[in-house]
DRENPA-3360 file (N, C-alpha, C; in nm, 2 decimals, always signed):
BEGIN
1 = XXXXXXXX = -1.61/-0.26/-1.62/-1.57/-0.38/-1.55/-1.52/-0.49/-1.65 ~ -1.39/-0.53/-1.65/-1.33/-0.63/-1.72/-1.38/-0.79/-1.67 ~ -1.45/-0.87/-1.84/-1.50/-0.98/-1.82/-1.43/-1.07/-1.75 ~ -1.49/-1.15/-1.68/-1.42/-1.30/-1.63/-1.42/-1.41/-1.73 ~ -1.30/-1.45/-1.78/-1.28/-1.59/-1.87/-1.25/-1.71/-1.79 ~ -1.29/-1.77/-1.76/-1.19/-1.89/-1.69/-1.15/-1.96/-1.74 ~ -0.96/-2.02/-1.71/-0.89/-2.06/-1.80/-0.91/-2.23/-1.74 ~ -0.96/-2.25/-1.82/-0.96/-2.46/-1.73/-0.89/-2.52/-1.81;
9 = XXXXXXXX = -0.74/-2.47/-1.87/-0.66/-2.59/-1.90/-0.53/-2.55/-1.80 ~ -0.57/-2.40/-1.74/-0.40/-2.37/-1.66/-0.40/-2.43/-1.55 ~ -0.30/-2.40/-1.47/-0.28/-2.47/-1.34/-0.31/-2.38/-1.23 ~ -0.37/-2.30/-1.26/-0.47/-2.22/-1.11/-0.59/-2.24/-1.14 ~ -0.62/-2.32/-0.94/-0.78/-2.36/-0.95/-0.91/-2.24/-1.01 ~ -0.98/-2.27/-1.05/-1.08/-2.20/-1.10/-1.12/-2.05/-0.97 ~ -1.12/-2.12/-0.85/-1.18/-2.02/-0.76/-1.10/-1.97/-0.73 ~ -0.97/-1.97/-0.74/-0.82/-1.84/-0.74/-0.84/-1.74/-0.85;
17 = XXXXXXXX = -0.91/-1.80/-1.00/-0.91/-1.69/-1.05/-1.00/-1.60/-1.03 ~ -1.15/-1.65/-0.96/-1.23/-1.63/-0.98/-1.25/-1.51/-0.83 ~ -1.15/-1.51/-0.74/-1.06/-1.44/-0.62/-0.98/-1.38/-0.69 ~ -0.91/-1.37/-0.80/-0.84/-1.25/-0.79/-0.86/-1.15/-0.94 ~ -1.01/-1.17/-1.01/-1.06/-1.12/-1.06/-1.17/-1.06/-0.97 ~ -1.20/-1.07/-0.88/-1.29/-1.03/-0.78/-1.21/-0.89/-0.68 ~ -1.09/-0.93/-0.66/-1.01/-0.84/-0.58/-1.01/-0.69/-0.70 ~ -0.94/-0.76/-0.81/-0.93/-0.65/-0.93/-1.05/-0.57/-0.95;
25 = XXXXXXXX = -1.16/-0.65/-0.95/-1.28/-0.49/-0.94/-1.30/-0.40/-0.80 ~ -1.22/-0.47/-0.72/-1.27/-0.38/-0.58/-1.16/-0.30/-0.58 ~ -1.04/-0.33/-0.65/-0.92/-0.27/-0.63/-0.91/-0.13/-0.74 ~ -0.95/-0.20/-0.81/-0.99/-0.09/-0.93/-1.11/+0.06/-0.94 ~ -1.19/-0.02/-0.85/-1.29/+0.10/-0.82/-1.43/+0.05/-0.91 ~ -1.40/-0.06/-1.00/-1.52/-0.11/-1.10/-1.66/-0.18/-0.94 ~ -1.61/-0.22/-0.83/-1.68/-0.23/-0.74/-1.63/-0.15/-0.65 ~ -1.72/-0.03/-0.60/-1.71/+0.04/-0.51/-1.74/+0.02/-0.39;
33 = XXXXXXXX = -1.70/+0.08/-0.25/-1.74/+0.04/-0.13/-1.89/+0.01/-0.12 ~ -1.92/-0.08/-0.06/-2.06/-0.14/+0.01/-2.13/-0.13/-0.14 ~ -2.06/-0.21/-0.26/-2.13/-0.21/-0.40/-2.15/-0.39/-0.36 ~ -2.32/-0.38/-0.38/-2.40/-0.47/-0.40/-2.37/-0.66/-0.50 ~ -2.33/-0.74/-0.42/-2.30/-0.85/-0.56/-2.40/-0.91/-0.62 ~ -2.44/-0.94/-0.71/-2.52/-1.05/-0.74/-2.55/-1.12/-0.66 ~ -2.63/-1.21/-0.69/-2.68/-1.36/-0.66/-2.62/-1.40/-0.66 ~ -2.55/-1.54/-0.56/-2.47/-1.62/-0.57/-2.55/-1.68/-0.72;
41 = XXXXXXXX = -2.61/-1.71/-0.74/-2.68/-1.82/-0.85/-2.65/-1.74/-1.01 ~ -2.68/-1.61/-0.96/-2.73/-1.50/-1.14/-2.56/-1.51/-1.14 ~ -2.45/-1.51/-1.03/-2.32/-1.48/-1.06/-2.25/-1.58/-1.11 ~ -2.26/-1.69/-1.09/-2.18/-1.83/-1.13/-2.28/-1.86/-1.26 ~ -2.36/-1.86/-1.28/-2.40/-1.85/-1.46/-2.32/-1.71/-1.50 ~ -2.32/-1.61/-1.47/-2.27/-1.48/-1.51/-2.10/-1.56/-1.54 ~ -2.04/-1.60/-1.48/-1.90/-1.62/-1.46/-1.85/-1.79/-1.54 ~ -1.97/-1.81/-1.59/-1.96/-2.01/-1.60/-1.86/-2.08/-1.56;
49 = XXXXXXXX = -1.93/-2.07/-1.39/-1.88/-2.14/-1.29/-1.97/-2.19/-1.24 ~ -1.95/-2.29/-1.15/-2.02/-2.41/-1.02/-2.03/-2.29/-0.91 ~ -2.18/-2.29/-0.84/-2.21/-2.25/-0.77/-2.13/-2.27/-0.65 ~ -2.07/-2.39/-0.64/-1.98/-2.41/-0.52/-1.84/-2.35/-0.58 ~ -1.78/-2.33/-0.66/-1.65/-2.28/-0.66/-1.65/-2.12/-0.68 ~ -1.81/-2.08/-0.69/-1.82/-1.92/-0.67/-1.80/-1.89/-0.54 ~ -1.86/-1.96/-0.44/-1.89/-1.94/-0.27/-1.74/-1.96/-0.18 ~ -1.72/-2.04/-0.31/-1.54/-2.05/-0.21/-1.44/-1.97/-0.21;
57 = XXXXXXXX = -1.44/-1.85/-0.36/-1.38/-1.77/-0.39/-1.46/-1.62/-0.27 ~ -1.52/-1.66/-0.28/-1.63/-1.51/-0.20/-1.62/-1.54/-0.02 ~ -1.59/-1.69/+0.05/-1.58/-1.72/+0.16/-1.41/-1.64/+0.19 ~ -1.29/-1.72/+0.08/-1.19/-1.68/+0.11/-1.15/-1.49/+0.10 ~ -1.24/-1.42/+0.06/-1.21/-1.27/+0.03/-1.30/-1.20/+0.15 ~ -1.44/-1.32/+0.16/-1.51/-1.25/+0.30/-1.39/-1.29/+0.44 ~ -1.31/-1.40/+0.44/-1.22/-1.39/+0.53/-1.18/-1.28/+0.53 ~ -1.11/-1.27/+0.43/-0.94/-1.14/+0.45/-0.98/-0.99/+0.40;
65 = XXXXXXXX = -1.11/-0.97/+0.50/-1.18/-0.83/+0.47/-1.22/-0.75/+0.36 ~ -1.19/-0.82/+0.23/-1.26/-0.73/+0.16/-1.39/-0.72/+0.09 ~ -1.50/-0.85/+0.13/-1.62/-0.87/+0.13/-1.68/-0.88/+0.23 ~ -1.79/-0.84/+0.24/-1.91/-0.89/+0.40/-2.03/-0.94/+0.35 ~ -2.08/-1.00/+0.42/-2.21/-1.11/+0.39/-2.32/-1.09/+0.48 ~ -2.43/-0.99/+0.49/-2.53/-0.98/+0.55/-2.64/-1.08/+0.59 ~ -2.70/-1.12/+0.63/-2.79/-1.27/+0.63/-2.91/-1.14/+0.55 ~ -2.99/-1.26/+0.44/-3.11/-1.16/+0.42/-3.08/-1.06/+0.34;
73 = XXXXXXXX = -2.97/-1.00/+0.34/-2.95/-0.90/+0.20/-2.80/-0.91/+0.14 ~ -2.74/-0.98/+0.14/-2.61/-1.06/-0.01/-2.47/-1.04/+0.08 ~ -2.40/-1.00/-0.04/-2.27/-0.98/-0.04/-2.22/-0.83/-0.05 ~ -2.19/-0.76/-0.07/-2.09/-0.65/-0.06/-1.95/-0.65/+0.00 ~ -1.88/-0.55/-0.08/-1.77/-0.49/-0.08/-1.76/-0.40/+0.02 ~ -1.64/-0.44/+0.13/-1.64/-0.41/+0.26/-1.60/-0.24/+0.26 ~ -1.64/-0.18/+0.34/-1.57/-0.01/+0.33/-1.42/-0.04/+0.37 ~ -1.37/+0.06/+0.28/-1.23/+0.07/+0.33/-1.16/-0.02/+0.30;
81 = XXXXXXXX = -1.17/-0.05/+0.16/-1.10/-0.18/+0.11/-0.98/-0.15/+0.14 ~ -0.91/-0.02/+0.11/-0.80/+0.04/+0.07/-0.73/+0.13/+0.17 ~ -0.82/+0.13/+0.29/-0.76/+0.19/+0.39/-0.67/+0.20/+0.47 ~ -0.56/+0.30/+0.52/-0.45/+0.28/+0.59/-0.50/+0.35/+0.74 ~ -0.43/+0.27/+0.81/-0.43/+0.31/+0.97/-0.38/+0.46/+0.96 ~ -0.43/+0.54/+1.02/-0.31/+0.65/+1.05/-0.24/+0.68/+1.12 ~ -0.20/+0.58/+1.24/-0.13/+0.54/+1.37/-0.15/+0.43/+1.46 ~ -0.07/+0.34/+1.39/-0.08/+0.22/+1.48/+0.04/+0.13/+1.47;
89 = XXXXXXXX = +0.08/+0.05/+1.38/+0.23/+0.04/+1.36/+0.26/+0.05/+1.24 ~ +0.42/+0.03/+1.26/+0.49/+0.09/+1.10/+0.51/-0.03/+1.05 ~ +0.36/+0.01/+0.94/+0.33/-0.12/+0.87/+0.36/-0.06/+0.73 ~ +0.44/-0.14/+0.63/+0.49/-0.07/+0.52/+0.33/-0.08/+0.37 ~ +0.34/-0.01/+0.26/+0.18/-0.05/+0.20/+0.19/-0.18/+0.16 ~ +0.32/-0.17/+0.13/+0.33/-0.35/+0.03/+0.27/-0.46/+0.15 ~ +0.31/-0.44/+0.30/+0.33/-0.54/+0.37/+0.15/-0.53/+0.41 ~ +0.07/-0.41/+0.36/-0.05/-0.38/+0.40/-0.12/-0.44/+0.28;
97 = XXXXXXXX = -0.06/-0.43/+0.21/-0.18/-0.55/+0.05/-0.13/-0.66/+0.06 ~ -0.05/-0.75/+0.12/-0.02/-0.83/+0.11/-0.09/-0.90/+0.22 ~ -0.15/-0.84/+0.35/-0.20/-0.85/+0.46/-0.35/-0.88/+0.42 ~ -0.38/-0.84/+0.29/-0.53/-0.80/+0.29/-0.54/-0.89/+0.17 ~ -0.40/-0.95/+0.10/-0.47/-1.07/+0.00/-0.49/-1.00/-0.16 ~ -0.45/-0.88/-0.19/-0.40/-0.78/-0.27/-0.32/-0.77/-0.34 ~ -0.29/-0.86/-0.49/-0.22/-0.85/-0.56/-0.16/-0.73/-0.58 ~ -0.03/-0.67/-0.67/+0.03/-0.59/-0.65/+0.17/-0.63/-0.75;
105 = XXXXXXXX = +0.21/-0.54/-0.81/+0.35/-0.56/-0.94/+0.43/-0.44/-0.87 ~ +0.55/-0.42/-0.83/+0.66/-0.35/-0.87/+0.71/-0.28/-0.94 ~ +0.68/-0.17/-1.00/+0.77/-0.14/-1.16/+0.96/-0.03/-1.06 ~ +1.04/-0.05/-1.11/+1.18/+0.00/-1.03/+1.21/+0.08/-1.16 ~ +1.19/+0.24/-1.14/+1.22/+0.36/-1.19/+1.34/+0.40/-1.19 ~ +1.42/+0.39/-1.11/+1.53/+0.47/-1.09/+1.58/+0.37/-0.94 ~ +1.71/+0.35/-0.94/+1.76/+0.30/-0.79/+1.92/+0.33/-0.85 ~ +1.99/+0.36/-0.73/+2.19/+0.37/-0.76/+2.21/+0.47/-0.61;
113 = XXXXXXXX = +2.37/+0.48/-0.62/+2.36/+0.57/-0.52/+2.35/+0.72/-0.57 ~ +2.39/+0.81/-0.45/+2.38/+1.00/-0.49/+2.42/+1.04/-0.32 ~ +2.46/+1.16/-0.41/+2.51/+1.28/-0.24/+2.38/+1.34/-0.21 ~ +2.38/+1.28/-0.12/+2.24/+1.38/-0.02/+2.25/+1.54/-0.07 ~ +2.11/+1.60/-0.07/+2.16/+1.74/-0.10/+2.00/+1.75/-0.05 ~ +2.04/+1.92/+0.00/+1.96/+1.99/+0.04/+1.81/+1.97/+0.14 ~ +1.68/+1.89/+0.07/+1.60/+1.86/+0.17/+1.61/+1.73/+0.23 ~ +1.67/+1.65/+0.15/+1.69/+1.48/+0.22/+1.78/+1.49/+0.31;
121 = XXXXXXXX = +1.88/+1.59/+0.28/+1.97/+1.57/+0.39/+1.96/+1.61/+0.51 ~ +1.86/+1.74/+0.50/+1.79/+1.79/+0.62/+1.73/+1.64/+0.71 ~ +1.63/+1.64/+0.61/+1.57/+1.51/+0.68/+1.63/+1.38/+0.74 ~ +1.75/+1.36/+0.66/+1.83/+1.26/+0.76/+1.92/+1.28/+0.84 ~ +1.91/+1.40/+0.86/+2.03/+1.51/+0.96/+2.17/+1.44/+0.92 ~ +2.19/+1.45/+0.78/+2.34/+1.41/+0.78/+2.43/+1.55/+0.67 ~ +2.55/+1.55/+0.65/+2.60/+1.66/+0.57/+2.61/+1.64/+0.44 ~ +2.57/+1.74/+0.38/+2.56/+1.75/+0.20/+2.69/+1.68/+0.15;
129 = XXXXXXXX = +2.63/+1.59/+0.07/+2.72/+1.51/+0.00/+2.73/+1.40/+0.03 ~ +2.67/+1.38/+0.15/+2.68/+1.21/+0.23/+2.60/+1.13/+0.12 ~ +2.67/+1.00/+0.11/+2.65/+0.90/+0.03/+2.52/+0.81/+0.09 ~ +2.40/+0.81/-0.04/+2.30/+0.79/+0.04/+2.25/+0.70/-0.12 ~ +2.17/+0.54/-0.06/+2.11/+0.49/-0.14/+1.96/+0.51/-0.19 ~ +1.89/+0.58/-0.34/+1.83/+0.61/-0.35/+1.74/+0.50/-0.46 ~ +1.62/+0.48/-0.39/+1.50/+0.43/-0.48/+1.40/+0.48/-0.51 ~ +1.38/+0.45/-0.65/+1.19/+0.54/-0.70/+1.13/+0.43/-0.78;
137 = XXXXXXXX = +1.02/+0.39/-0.71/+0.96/+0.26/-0.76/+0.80/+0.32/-0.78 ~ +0.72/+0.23/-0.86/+0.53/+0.23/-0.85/+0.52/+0.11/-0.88 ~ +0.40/+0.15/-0.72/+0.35/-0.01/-0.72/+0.19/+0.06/-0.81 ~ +0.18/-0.07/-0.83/+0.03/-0.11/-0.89/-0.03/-0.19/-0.86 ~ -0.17/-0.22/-0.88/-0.25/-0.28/-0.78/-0.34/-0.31/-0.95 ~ -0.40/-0.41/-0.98/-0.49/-0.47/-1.09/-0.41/-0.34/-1.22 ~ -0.27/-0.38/-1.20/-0.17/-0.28/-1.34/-0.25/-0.17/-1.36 ~ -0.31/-0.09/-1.21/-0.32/+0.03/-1.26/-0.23/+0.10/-1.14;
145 = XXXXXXXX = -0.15/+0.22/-1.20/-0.06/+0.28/-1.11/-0.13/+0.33/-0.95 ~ -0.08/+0.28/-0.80/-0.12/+0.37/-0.65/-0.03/+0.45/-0.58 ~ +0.11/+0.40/-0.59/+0.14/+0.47/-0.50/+0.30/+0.45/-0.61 ~ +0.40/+0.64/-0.59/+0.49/+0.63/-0.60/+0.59/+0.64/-0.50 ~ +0.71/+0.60/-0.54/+0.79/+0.57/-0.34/+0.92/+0.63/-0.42 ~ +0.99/+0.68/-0.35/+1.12/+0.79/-0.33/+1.17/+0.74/-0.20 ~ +1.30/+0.65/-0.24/+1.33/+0.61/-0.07/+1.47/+0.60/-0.08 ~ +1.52/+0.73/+0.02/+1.69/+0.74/+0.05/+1.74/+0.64/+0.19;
153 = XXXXXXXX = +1.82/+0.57/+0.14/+1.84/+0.48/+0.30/+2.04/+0.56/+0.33 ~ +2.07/+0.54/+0.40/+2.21/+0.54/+0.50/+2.27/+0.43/+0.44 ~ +2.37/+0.43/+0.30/+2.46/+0.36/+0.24/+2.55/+0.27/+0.32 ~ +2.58/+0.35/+0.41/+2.68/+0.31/+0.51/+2.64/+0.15/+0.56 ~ +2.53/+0.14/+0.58/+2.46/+0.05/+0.66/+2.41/-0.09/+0.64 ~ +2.42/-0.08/+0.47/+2.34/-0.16/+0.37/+2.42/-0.19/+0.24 ~ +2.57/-0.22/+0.26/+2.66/-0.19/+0.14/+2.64/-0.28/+0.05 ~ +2.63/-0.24/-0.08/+2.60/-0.32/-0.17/+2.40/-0.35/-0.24;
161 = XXXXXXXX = +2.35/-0.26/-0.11/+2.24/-0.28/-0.12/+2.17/-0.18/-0.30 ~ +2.25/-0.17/-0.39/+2.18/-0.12/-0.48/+2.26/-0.23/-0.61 ~ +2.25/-0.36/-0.55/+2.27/-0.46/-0.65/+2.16/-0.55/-0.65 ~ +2.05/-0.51/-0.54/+1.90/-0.58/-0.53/+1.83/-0.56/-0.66 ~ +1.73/-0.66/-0.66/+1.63/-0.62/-0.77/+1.53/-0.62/-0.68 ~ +1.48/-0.48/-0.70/+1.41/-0.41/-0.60/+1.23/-0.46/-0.66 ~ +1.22/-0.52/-0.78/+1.08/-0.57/-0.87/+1.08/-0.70/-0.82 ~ +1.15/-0.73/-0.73/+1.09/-0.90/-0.63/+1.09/-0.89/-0.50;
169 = XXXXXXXX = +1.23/-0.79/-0.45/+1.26/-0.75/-0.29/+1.20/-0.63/-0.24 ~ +1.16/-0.65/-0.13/+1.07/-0.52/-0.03/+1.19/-0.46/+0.03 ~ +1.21/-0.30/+0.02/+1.33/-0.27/+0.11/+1.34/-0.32/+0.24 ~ +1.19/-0.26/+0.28/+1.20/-0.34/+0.44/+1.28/-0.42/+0.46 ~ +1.24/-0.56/+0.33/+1.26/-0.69/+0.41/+1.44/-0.72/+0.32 ~ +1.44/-0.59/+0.26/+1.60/-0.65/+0.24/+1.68/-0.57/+0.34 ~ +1.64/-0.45/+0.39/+1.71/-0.45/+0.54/+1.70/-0.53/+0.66 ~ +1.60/-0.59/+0.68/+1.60/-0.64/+0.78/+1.67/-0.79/+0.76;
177 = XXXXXXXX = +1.61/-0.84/+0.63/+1.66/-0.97/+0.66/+1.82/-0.98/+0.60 ~ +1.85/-0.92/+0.51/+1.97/-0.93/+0.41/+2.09/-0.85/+0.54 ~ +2.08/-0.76/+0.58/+2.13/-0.68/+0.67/+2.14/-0.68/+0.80 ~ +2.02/-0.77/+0.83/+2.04/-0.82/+1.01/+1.97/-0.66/+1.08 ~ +1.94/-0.56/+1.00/+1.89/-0.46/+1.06/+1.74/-0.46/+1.16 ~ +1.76/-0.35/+1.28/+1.60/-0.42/+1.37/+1.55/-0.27/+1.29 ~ +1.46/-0.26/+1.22/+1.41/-0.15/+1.24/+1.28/-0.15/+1.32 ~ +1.28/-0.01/+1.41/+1.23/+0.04/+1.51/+1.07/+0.12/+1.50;
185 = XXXXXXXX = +1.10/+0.20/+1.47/+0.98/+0.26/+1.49/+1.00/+0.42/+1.40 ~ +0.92/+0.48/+1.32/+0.89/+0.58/+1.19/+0.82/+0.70/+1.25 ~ +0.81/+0.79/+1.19/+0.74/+0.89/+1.17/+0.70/+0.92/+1.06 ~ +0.54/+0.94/+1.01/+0.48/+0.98/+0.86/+0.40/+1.16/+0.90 ~ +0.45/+1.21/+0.82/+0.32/+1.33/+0.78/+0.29/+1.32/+0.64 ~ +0.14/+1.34/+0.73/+0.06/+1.33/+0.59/+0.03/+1.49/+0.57 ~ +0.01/+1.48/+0.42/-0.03/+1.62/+0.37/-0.12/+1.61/+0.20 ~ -0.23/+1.66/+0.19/-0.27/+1.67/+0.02/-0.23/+1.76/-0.03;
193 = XXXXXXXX = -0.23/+1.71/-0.13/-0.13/+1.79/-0.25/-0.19/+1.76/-0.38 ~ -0.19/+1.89/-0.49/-0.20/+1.84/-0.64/-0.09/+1.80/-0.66 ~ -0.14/+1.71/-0.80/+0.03/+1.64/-0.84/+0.10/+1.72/-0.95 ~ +0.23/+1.69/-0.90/+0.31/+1.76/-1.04/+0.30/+1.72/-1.17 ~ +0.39/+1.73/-1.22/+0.36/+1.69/-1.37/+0.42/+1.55/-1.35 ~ +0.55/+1.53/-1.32/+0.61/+1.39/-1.30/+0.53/+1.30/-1.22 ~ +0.52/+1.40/-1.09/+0.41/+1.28/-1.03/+0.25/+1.23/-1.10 ~ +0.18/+1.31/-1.19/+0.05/+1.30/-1.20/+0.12/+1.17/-1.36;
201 = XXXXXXXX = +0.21/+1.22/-1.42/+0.23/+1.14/-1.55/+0.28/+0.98/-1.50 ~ +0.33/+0.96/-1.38/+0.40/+0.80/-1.33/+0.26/+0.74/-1.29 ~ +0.14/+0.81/-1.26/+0.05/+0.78/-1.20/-0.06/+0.72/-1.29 ~ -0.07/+0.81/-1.42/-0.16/+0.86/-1.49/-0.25/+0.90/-1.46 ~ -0.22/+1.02/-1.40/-0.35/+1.11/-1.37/-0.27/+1.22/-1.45 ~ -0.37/+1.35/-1.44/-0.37/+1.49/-1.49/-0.27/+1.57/-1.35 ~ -0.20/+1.64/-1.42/-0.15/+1.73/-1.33/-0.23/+1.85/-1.28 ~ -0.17/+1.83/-1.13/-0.35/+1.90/-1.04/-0.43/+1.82/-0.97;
209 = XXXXXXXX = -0.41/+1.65/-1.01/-0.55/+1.60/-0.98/-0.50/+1.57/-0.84 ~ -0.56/+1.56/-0.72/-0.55/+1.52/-0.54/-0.45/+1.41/-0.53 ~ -0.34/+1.44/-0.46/-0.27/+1.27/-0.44/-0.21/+1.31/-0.29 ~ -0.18/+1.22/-0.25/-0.17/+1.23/-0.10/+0.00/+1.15/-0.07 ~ +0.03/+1.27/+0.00/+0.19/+1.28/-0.01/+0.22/+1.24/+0.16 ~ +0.32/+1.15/+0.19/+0.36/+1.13/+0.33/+0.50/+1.12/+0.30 ~ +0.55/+1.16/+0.36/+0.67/+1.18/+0.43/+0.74/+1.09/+0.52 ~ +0.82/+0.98/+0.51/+0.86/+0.89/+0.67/+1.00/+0.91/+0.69;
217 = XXXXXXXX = +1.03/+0.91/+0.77/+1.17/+0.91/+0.88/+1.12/+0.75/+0.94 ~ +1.26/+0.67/+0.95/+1.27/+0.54/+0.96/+1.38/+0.52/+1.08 ~ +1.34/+0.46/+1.19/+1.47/+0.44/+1.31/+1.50/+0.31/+1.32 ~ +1.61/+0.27/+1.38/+1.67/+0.12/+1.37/+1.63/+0.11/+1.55 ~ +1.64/+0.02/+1.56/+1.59/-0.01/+1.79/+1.69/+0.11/+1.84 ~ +1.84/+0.09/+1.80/+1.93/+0.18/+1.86/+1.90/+0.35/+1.84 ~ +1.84/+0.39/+1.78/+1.77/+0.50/+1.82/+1.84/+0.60/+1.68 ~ +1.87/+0.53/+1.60/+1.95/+0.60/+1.48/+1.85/+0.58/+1.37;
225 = XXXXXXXX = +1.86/+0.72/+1.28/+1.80/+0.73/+1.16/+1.87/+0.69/+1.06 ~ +1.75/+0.56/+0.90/+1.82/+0.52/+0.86/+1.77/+0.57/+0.72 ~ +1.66/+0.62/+0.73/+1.56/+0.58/+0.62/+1.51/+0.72/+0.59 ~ +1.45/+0.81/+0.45/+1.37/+0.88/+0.45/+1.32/+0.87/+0.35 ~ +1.15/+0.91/+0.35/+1.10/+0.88/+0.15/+0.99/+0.97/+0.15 ~ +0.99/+0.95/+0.06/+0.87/+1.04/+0.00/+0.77/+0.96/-0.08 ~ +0.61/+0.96/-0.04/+0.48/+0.84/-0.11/+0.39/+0.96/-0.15 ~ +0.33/+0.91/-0.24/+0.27/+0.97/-0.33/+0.17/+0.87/-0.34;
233 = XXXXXXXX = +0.05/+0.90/-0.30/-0.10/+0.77/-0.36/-0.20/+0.85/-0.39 ~ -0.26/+0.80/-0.49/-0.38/+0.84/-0.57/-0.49/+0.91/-0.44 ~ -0.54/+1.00/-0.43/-0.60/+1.08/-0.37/-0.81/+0.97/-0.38 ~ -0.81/+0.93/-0.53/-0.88/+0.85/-0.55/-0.93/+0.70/-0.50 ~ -0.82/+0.70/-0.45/-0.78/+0.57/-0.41/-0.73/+0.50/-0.27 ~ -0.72/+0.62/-0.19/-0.66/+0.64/-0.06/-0.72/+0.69/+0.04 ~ -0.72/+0.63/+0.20/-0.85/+0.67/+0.28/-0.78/+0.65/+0.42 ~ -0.76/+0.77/+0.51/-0.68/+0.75/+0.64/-0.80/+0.69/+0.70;
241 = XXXXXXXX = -0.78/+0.60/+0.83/-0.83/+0.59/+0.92/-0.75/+0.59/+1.02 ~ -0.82/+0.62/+1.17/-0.80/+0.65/+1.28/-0.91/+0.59/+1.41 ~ -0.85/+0.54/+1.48/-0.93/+0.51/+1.68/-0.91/+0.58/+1.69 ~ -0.98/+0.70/+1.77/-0.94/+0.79/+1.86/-1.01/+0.82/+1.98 ~ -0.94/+0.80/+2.09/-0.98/+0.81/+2.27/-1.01/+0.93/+2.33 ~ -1.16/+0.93/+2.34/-1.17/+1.07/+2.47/-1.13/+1.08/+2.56 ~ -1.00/+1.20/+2.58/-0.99/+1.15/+2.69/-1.02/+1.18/+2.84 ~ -1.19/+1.26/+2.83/-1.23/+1.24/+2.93/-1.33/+1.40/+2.93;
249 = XXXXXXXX = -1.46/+1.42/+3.01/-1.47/+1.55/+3.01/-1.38/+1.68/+3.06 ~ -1.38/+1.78/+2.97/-1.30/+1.91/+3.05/-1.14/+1.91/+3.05 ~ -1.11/+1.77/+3.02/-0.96/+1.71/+3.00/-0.85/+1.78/+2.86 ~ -0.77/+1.86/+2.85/-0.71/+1.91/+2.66/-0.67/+1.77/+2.66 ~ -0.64/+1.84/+2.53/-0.54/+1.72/+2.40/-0.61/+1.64/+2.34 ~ -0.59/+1.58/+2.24/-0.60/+1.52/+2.14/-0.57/+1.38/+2.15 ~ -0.64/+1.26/+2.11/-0.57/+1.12/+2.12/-0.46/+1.10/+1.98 ~ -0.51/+1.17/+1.90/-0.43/+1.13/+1.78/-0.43/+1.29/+1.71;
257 = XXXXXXXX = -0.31/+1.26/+1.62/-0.27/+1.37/+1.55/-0.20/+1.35/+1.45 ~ -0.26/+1.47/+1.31/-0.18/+1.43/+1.21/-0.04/+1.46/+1.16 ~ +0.04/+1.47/+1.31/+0.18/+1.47/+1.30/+0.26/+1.43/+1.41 ~ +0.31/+1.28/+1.41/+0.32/+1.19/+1.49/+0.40/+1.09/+1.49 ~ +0.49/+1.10/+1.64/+0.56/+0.93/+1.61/+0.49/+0.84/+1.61 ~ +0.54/+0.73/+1.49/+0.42/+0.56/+1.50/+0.57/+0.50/+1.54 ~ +0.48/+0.45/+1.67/+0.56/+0.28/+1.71/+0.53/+0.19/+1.71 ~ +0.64/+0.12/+1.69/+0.64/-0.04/+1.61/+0.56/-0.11/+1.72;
% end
């Protein structure tokens, strides 16, 4: 677990750092689900802080779900810090840590154009050779590597879109907003997988170790495909959830499945 220093000559309040040094152990795995906190009292001498600017940092992280507060037995780290819906809308991860108050860095691997060839082009049902904009980014969450992204979009649609600096802009939100694009509604399969050598080395993990591979197809309202990628997230670090509806005695089918259109 990396110490807390507090810097009291910068310009971030004390209880922001003291919030997103808090995030970084939950994010990191140094605090694991339903892991126990201190004392409010043993933790603000622990941190040489004011008991009041501990409670504020711990009030603002018990809001935005990633602490819970039992009466009578403390604080803990809420399950599922890290969890993704596995069907509900097409919510992008960046727009899912950002939701949840989850710092996060960019690093932009590779982006330009290229001819579609062989499985991407399948996937976008267009013909080999079609001109298609390609990005390979990792994000990181407390600068340790979670997810790597492989994302071909429909050139056609987005011209000029590989003059972005993709380490400040969300593709989403440079389609949508830069482009006037509606996107619609996705399809992800999920599948486990060991990782390759490329994928386990962007990661830093060992080749072999569990990472969890999804697949998305991306639609615009008009009913056209714009989008295909390929994610890669630490198997360590990654956790589906799911609702799912009985739908009744004696009744078939399934409410949910792990191969499925998500709409928006």
């Amino acid at each position: 677990m990396s110490r807390f220093q507090p810097d009291h000559s910068g310009p971030v309040p004390i209880y922001e750092q003291i919030k997103a040094w808090m995030q970084e152990q939950i994010v990191s795995g140094s605090w694991p689900e339903r892991h126990k906190l201190r004392a409010e009292a043993d933790l603000a001498i622990d941190l040489e802080v004011s008991r009041g600017t501990l409670r504020k940092a711990i009030a603002e992280l018990t809001q935005e779900g990633l602490l819970v507060r039992s009466h009578g037995r403390g604080t803990f780290v809420a399950p599922g810090a890290l969890e993704q819906p596995l069907a509900e809308r097409l919510v992008t991860f960046s727009e899912d840590l950002i939701s949840r108050g989850i710092p996060f860095k960019t690093e932009v691997l590779e982006q330009g154009l290229l001819s579609a060839a062989g499985r991407v082009a399948s996937r976008l049902n267009v013909p080999l050779g079609y001109e298609l904009f390609f990005l390979k980014r990792l994000r990181l969450v407390a600068d340790a590597p979670l997810i790597v992204l492989h994302n071909y979009v429909l050139s056609e649609v987005c011209p000029g879109i590989e003059q972005f600096d993709f380490t400040h802009v969300r593709l989403f939100e440079a389609l949508e907003k830069h482009f006037g694009l509606q996107i619609d509604h996705g399809r992800r399969t999920f599948q486990a997988q060991a990782a390759d050598e490329a994928t386990a080395t962007a990661m830093g993990l060992v080749a072999g170790d569990p990472v969890m591979h999804i697949e998305q197809q991306t639609y615009l309202s008009d009913g056209r495909l714009i989008e295909f990628s390929d994610l890669w997230l630490r198997g360590d670090q990654f956790k589906l959830s799911a609702r799912v509806q009985r739908t009744g005695p004696g009744e078939a089918g399934l409410a949910i499945s792990l191969l499925q259109t998500i709409q928006s």
